[in-house]
MOPAC internal coordinates of N, CA, C and O (Angstrom, degrees):
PM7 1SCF
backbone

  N    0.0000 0     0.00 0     0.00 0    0    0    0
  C    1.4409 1     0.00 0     0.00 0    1    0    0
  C    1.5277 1   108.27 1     0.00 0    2    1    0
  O    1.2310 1   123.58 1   -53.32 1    3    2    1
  N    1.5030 1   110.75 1   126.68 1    3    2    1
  C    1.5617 1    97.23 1   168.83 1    5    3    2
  C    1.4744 1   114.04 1  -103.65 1    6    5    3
  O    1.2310 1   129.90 1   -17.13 1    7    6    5
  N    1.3892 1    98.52 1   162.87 1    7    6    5
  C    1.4898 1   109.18 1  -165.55 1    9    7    6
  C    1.7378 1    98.04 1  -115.84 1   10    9    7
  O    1.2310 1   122.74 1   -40.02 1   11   10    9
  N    1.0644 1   112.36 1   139.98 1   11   10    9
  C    1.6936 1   114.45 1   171.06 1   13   11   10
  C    1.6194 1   105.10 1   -97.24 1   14   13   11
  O    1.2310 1   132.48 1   -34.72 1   15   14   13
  N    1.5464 1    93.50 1   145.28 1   15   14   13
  C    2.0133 1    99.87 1   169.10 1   17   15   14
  C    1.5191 1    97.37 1   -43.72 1   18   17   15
  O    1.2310 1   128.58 1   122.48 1   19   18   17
  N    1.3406 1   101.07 1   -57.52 1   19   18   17
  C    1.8864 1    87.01 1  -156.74 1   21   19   18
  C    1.1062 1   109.37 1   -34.63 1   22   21   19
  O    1.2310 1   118.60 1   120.63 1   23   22   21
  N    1.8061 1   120.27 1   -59.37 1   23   22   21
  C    1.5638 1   126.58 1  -154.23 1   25   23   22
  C    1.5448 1   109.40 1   -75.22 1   26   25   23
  O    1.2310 1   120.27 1  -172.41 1   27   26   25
  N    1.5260 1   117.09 1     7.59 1   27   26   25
  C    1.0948 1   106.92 1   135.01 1   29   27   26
  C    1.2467 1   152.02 1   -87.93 1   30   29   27
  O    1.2310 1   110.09 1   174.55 1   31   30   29
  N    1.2474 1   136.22 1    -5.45 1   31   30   29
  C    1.0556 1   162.99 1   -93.84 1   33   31   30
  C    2.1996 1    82.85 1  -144.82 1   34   33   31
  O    1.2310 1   131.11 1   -63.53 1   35   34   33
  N    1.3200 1    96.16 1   116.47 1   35   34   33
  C    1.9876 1    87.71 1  -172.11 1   37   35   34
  C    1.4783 1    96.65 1   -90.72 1   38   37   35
  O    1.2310 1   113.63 1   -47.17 1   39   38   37
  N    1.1162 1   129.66 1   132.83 1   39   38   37
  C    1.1635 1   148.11 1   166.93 1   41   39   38
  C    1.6103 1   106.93 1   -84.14 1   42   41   39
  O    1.2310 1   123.79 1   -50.20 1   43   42   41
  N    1.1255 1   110.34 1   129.80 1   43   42   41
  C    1.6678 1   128.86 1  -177.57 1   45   43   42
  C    1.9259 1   103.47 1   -61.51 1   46   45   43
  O    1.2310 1   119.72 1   -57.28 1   47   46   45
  N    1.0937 1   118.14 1   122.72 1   47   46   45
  C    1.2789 1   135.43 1   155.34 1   49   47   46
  C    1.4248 1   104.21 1   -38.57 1   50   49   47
  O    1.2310 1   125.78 1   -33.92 1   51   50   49
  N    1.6489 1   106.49 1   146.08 1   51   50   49
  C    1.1250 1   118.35 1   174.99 1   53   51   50
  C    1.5753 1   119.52 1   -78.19 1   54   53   51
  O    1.2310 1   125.19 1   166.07 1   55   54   53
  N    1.5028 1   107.63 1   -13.93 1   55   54   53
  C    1.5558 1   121.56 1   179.29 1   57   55   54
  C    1.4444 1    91.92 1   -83.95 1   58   57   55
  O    1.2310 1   114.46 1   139.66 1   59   58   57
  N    1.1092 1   128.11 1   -40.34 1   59   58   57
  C    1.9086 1   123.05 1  -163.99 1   61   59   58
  C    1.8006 1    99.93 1   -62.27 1   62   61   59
  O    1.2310 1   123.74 1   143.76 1   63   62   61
  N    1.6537 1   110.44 1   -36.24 1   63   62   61
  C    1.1401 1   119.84 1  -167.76 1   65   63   62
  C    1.7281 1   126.45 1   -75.53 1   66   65   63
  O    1.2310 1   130.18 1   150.25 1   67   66   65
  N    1.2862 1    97.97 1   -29.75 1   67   66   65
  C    1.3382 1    95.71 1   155.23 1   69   67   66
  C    1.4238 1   143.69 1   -65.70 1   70   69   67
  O    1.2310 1   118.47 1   -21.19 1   71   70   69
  N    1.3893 1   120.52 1   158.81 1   71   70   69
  C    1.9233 1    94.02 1   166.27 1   73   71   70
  C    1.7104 1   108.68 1   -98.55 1   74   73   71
  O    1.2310 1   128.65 1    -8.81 1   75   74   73
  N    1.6850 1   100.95 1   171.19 1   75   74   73
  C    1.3407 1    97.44 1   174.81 1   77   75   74
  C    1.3940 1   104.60 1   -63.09 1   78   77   75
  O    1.2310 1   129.49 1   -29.28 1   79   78   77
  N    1.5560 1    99.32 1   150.72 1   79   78   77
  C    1.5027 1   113.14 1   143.21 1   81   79   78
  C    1.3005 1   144.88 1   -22.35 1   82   81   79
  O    1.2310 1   112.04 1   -78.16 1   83   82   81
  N    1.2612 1   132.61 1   101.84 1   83   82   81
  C    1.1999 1   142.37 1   161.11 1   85   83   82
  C    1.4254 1   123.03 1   -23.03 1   86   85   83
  O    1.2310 1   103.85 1  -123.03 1   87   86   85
  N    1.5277 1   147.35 1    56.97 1   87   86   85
  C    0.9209 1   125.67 1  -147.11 1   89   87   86
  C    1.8999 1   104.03 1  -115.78 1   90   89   87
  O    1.2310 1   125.74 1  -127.28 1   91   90   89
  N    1.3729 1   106.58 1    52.72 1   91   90   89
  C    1.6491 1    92.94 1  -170.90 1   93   91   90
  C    0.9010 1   144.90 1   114.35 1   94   93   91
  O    1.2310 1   102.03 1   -70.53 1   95   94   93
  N    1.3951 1   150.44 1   109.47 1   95   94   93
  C    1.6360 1   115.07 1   146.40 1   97   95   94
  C    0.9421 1   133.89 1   -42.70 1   98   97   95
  O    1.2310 1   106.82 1   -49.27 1   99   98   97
  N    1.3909 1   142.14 1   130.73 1   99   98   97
  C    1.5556 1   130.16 1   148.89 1  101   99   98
  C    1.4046 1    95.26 1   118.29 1  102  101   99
  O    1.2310 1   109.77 1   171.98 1  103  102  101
  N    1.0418 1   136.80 1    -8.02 1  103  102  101
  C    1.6188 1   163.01 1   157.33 1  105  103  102
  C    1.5767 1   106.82 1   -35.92 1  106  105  103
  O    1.2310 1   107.89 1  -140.86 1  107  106  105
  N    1.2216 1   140.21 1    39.14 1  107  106  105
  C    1.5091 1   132.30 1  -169.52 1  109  107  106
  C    1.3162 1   123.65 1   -74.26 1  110  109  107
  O    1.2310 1   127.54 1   164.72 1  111  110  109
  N    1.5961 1   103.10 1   -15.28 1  111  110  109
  C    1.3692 1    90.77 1  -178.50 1  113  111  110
  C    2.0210 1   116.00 1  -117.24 1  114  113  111
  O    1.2310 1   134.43 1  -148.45 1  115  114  113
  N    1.1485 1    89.70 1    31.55 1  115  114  113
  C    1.9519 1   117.95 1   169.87 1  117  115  114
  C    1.6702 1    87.57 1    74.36 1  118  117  115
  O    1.2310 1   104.94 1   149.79 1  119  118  117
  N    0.9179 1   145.46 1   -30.21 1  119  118  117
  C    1.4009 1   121.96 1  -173.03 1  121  119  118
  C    1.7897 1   124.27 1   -80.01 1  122  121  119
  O    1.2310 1   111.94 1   -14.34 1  123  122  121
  N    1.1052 1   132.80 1   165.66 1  123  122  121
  C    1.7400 1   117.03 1   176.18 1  125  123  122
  C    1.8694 1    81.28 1  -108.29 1  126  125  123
  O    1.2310 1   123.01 1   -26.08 1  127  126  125
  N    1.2540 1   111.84 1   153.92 1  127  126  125
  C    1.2752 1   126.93 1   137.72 1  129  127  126
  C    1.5328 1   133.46 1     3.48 1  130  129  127
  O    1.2310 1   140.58 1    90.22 1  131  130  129
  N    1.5429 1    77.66 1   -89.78 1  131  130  129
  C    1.5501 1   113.74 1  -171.59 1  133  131  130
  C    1.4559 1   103.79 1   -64.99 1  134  133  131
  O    1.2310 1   118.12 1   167.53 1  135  134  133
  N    1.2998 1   121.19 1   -12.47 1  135  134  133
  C    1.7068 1   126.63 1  -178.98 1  137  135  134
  C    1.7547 1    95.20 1   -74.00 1  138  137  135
  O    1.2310 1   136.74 1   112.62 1  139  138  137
  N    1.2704 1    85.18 1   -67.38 1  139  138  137
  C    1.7314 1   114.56 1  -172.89 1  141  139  138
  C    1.7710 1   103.18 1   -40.26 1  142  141  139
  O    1.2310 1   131.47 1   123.59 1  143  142  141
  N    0.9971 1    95.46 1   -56.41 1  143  142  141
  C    1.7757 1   101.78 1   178.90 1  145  143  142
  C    1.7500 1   113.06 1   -58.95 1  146  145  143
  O    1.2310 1   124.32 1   128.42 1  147  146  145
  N    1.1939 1   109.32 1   -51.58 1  147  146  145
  C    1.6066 1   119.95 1  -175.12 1  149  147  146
  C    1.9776 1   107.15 1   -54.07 1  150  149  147
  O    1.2310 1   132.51 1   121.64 1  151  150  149
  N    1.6489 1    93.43 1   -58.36 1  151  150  149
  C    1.6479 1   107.72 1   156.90 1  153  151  150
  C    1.2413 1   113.72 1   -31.77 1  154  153  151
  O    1.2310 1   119.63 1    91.06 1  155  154  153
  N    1.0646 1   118.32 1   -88.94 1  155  154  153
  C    1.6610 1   131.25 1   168.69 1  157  155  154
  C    1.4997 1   119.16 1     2.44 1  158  157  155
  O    1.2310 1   127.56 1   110.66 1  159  158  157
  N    1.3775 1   103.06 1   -69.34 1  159  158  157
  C    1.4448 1   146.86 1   165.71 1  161  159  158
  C    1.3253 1   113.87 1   -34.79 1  162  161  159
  O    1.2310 1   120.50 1   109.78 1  163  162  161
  N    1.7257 1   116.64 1   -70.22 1  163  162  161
  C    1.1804 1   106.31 1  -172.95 1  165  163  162
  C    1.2511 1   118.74 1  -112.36 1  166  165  163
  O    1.2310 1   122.78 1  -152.33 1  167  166  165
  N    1.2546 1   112.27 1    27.67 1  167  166  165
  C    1.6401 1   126.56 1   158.52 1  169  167  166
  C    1.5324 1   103.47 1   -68.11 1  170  169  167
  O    1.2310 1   133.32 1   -49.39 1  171  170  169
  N    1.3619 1    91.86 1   130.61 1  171  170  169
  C    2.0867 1   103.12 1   179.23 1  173  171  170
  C    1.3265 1   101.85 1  -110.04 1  174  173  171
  O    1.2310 1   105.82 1   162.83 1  175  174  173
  N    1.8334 1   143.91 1   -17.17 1  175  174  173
  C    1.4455 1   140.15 1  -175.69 1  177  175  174
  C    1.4862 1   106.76 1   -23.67 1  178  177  175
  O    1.2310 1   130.46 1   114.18 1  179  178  177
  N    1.5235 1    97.43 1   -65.82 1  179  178  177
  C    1.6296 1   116.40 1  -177.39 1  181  179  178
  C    1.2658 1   109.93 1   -51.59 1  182  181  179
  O    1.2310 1   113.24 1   156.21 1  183  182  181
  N    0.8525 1   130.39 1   -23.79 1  183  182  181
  C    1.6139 1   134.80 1  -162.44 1  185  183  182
  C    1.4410 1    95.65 1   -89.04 1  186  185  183
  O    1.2310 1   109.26 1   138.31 1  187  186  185
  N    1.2181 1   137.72 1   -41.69 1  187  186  185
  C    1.4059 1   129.71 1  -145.18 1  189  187  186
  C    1.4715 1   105.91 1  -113.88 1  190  189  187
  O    1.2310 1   130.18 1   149.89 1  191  190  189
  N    1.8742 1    97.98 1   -30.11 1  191  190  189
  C    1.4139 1    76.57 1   169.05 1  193  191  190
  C    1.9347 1   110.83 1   -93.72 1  194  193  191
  O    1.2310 1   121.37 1   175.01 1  195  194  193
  N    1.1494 1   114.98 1    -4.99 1  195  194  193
  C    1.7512 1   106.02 1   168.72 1  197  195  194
  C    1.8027 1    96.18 1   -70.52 1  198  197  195
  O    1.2310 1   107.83 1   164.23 1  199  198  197
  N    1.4895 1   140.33 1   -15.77 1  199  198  197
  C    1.1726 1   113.88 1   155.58 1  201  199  198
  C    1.4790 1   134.42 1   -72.69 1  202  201  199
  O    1.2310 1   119.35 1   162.30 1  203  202  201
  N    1.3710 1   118.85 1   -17.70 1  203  202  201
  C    1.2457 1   127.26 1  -176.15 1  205  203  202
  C    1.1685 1   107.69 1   -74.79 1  206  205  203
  O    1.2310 1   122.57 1   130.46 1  207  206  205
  N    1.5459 1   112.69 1   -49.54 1  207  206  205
  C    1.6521 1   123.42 1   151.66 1  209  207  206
  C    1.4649 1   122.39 1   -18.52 1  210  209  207
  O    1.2310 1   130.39 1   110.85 1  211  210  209
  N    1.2629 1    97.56 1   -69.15 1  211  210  209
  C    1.6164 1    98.57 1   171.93 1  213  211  210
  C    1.1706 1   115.95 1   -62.06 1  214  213  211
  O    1.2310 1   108.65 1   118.00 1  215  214  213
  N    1.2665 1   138.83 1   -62.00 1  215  214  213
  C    1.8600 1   126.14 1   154.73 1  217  215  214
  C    1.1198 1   110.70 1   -10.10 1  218  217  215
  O    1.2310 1   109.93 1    80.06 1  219  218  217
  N    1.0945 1   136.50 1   -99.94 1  219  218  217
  C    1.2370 1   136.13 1   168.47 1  221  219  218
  C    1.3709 1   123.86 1   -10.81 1  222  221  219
  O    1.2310 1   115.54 1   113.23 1  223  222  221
  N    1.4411 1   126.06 1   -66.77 1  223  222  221
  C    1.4337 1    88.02 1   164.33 1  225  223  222
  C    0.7659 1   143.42 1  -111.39 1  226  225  223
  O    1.2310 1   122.98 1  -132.34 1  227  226  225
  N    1.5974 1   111.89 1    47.66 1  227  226  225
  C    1.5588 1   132.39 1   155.14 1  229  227  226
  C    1.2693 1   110.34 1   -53.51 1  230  229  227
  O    1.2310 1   130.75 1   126.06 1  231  230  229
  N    1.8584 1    96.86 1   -53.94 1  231  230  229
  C    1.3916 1   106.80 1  -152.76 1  233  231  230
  C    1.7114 1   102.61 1   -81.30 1  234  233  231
  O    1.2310 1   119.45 1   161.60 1  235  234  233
  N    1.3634 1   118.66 1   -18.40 1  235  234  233
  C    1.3442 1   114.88 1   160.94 1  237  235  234
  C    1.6415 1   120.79 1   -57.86 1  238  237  235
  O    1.2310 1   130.38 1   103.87 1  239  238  237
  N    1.3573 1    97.58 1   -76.13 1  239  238  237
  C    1.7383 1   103.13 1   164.18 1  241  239  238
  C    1.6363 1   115.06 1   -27.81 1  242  241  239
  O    1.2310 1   116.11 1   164.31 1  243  242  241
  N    0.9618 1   124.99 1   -15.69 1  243  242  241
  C    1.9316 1   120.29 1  -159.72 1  245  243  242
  C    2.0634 1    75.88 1  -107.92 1  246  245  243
  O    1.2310 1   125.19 1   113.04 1  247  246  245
  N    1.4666 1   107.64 1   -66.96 1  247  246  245
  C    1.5221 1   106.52 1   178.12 1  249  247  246
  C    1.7178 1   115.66 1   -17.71 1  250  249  247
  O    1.2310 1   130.55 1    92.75 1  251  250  249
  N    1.3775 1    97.24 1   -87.25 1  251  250  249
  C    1.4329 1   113.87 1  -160.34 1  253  251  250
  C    1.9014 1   106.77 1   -70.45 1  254  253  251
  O    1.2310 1   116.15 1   169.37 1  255  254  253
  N    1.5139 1   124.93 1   -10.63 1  255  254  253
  C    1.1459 1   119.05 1   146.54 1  257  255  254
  C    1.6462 1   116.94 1   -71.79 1  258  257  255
  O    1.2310 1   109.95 1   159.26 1  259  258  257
  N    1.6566 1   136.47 1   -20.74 1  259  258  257
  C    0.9643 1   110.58 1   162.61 1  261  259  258
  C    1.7841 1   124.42 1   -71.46 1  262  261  259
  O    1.2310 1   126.75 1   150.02 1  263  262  261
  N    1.5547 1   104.62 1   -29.98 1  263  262  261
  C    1.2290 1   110.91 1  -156.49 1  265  263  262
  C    1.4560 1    97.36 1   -73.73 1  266  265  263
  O    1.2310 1   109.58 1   147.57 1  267  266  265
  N    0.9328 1   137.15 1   -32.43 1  267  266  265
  C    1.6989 1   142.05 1   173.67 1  269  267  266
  C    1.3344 1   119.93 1   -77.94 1  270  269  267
  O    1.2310 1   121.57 1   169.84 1  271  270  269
  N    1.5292 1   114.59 1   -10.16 1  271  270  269
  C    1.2854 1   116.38 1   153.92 1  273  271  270
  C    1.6507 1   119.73 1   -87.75 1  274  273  271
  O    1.2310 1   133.77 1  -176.05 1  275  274  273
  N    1.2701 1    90.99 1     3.95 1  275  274  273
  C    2.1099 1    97.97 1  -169.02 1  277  275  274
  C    1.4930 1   101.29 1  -117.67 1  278  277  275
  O    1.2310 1   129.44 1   149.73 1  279  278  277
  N    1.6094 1    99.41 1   -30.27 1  279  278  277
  C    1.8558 1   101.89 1  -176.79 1  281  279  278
  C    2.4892 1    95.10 1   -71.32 1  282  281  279
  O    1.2310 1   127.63 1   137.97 1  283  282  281
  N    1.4292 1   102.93 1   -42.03 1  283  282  281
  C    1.4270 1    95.23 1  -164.67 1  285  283  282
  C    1.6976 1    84.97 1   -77.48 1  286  285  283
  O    1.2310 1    80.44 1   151.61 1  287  286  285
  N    0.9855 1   173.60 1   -28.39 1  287  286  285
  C    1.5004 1   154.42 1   136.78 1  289  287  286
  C    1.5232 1   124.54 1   -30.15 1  290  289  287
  O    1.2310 1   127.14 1   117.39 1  291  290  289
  N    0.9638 1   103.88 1   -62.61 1  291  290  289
  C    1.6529 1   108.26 1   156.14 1  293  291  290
  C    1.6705 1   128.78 1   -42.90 1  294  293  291
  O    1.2310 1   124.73 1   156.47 1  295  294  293
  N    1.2882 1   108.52 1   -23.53 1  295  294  293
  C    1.6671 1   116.17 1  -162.31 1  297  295  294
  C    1.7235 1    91.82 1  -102.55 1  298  297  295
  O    1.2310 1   129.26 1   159.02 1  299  298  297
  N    1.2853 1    99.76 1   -20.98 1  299  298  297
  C    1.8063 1   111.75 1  -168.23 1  301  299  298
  C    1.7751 1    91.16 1   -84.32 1  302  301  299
  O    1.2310 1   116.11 1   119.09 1  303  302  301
  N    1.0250 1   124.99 1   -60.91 1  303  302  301
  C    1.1976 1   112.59 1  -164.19 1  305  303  302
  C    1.5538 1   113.97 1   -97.47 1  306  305  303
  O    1.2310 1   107.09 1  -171.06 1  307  306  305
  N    1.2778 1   141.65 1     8.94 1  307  306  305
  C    1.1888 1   126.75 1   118.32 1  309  307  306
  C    1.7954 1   127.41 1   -66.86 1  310  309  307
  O    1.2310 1   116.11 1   143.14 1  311  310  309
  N    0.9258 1   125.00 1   -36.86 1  311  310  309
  C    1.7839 1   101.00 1   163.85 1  313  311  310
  C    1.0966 1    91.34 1   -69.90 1  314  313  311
  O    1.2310 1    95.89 1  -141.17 1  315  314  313
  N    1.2449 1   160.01 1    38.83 1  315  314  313
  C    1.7829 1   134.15 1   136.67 1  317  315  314
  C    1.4391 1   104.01 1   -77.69 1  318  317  315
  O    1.2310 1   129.60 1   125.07 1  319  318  317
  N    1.4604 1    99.09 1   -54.93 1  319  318  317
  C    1.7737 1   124.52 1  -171.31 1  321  319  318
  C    2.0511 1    92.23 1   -38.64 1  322  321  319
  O    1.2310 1   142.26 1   107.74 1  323  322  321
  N    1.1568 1    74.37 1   -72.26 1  323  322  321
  C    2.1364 1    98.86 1  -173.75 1  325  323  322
  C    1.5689 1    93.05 1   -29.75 1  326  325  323
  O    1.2310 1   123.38 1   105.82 1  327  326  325
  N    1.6342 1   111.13 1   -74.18 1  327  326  325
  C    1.5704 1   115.15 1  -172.58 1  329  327  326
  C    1.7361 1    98.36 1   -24.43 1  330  329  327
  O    1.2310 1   134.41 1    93.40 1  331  330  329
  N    1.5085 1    89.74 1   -86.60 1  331  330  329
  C    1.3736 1   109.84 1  -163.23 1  333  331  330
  C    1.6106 1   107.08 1   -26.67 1  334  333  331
  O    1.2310 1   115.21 1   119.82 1  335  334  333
  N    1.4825 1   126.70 1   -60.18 1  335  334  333
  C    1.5382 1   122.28 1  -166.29 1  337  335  334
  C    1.0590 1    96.57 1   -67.21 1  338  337  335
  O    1.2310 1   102.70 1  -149.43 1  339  338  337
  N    1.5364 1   149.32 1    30.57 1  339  338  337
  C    1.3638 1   127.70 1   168.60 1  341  339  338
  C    1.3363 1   106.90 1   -80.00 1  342  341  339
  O    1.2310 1   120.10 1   180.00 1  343  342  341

């Protein structure tokens, strides 16, 4: 494959080419606020995993209502068993 000088030649990013952001006076630590807040805002991470969360303990709650409906059946028909071998 040949390569030409030009296409070597690195051409500046369109991010290098801009300037920073305007963010203020009094602004020391490069971010505005109101960025930070909006961010905040429309971040969903939290959102999806506090739903999985809730799955979970659905699917616990649905669990341990079967198992306590199977442990008081279970507890019933061994003291029958028990009675009976006396």
């Amino acid at each position: 494959m040949l390569v030409m000088a030009r296409d070597l030649e690195r051409k500046p990013s369109r991010r290098s080419l801009r300037s920073p952001p305007d963010n203020g006076a009094g602004q020391e630590n490069g971010g505005s606020s109101m960025r930070t807040l909006l961010n905040f805002l429309s971040d969903e991470g939290g959102a999806t995993a506090i739903e999985y969360g809730l799955i979970a303990a659905g699917i616990a709650l649905a669990i341990i209502a079967a198992v306590n409906g199977l442990g008081t059946t279970l507890n019933t028909n061994f003291t029958s068993i028990n009675t009976s071998l006396k």
